[in-house]
C-alpha positions as CSV (number, residue, x, y, z in Angstrom):
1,X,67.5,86.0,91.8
2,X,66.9,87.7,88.2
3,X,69.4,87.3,85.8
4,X,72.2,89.9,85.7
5,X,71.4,92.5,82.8
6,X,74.9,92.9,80.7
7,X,75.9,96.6,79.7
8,X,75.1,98.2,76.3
9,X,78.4,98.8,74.6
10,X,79.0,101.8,72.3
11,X,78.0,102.3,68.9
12,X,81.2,102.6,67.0
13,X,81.6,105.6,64.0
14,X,81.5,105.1,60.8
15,X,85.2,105.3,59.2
16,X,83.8,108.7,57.4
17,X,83.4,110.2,60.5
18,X,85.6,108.7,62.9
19,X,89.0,110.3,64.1
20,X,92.1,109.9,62.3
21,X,93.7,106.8,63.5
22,X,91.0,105.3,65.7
23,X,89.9,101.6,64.9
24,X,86.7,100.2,65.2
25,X,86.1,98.0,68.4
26,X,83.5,95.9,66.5
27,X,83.5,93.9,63.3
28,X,82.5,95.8,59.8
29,X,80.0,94.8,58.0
30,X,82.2,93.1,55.7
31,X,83.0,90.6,58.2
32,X,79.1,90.2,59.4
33,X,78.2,89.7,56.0
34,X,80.8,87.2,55.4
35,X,79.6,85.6,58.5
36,X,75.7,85.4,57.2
37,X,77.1,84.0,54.3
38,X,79.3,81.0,55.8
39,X,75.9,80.3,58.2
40,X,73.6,80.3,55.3
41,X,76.0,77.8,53.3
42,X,76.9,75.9,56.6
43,X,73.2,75.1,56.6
44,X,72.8,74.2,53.2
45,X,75.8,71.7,53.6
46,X,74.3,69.8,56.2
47,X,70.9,69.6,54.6
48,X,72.6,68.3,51.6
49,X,74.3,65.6,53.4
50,X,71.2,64.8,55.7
51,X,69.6,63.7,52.2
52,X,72.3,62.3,51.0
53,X,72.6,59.9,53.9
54,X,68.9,59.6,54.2
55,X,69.0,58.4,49.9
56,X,71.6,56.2,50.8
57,X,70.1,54.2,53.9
58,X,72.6,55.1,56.6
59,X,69.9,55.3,59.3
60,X,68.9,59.0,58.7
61,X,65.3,59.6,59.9
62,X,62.6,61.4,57.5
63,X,61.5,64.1,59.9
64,X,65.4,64.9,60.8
65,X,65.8,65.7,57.0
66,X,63.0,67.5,56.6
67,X,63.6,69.4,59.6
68,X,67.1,70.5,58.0
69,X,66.3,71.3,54.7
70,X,63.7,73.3,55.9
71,X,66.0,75.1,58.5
72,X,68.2,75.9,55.4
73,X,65.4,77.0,53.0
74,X,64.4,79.4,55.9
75,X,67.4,80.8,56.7
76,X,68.4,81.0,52.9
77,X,64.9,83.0,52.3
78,X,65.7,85.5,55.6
79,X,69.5,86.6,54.3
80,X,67.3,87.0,50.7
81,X,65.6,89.5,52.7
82,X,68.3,90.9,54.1
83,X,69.9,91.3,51.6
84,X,66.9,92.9,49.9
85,X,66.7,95.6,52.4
86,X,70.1,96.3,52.3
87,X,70.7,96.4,49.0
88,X,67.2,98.8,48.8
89,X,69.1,101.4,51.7
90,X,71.9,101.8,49.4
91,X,70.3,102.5,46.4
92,X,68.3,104.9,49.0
93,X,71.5,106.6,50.3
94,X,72.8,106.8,46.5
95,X,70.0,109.0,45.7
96,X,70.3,111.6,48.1
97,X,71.9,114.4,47.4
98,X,75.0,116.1,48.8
């Protein structure tokens, strides 16, 4: 038997639009930002100590290092994109006029 499909939830409103005293039932961007952020720097901690233990002769294999510093390069250069894009809708928004 196939998988059970889960529901689409809402779209919540932007705070300009929303009602007077109605919260949002998601997280603002503010908090998925700062989540992207902890990730990316997650990633770079453990890369860091995977070449750190790997300089030091603790056991850590080559292709394990590798394979994490590359994981964090990646995901360092995708938020770098992100970021771009977001950045680029802004200043996109900024110029329209009202």
């Amino acid at each position: 038997m196939p998988p059970a499909i889960s529901p689409i939830s809402a779209p919540t409103l932007p705070s300009a639009i929303r009602p007077a005293g109605e919260t949002p039932a998601g997280s603002g961007f503010q908090d998925i930002f700062s989540s992207a952020v902890g990730q990316v720097e997650s990633m770079n901690r453990q890369a860091s100590a995977s070449v750190e233990s790997f300089l030091s002769g603790e056991g850590e294999d080559l292709h394990t290092v590798a394979l994490a510093t590359q994981q964090a390069d990646l995901a360092f250069e995708m938020f770098q994109q992100v970021r771009n894009k977001v950045v680029s809708a802004y200043q996109e928004i900024m110029k329209m006029q009202m």
